[in-house]
C-alpha positions as CSV (number, residue, x, y, z in Angstrom):
1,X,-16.0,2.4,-0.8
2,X,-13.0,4.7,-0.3
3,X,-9.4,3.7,-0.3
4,X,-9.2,4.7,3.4
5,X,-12.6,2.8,4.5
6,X,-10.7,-0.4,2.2
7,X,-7.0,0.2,4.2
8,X,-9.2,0.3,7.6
9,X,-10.9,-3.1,6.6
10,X,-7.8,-4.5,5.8
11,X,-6.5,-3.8,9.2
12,X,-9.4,-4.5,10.7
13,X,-9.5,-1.2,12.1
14,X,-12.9,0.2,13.0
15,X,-12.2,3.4,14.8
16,X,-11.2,6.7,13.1
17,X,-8.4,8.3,15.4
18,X,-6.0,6.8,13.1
19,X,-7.7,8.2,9.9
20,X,-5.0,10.6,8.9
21,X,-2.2,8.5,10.0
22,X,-3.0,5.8,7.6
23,X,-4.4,8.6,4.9
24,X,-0.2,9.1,5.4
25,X,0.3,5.5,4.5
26,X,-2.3,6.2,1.6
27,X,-0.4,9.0,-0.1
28,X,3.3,7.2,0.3
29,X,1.9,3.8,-0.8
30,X,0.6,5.6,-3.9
31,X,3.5,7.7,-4.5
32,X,5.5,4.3,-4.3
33,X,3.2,2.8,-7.3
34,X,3.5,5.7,-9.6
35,X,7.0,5.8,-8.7
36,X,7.4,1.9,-9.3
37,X,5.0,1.7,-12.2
38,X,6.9,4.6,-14.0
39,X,4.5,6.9,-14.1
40,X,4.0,10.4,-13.2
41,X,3.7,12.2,-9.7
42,X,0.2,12.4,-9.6
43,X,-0.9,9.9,-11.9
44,X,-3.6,8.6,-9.9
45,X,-5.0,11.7,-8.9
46,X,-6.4,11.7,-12.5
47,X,-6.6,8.7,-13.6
48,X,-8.0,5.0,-11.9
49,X,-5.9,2.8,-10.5
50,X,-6.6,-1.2,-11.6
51,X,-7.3,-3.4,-9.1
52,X,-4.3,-4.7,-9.0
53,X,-2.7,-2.0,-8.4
54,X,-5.1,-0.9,-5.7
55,X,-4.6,-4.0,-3.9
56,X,-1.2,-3.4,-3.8
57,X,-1.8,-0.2,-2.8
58,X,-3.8,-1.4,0.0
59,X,-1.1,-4.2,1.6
60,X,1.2,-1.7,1.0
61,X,-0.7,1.4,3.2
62,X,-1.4,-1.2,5.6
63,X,2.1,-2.7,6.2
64,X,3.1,0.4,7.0
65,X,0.5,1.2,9.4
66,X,1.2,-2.4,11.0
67,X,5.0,-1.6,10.9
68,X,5.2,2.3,11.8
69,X,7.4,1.3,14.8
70,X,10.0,-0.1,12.2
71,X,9.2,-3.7,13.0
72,X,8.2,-6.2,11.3
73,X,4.4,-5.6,12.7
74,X,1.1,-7.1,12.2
75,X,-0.4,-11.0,12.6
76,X,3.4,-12.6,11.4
77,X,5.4,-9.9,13.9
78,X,7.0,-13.3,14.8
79,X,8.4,-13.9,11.3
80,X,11.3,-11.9,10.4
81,X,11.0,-12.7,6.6
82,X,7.0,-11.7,6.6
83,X,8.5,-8.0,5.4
84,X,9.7,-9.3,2.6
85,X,7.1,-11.2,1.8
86,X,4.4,-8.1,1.8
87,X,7.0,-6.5,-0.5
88,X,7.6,-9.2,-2.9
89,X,3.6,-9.6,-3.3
90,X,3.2,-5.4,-3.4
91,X,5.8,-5.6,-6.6
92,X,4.2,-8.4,-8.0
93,X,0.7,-6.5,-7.8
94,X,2.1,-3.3,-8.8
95,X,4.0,-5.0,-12.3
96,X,1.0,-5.4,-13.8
97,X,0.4,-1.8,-14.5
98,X,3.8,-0.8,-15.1
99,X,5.4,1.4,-17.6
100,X,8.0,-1.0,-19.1
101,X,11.1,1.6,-20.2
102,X,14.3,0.5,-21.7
């Protein structure tokens, strides 16, 4: 299964006019792991992502897709502090690949 096909079952999304809209959400949420994980652009163009890492790939693409109107977006839109949350579990996914640097 790709990444897109897992993003789309995420969101529960079974149509494909938003395919490269959330392939968009794809490549930032990527960047953002390589970026967070301290390793280089590109990284997982070459090499496999854990599934960790791709499941915080996957919240990740998705939130955005969910918030693209800047809100807070998807099933807790009534929660202000659901945005935060998403993020705090995406870092906590994404730590355990990281590059630790000092």
């Amino acid at each position: 299964m790709t990444l897109l096909e897992k993003v789309k079952q995420n969101l529960i999304v079974t149509h494909n006019e938003d395919d490269a809209l959330i392939e968009g959400f794809i490549t930032a949420a990527i960047s953002y792991a390589e970026g967070y994980q301290h390793l280089g652009a590109d990284f997982y163009t070459e090499n496999t992502m854990s599934p960790t890492t791709e499941q915080g790939v996957i919240m990740l693409a998705s939130h955005f897709y969910e918030s693209r109107d800047g809100s807070t977006g998807g099933f807790f839109n009534d929660n202000v502090s659901a945005s935060e949350q998403v993020w705090k579990t995406v870092h906590l996914l994404l730590r355990m690949g990281k590059e630790w640097q000092v």
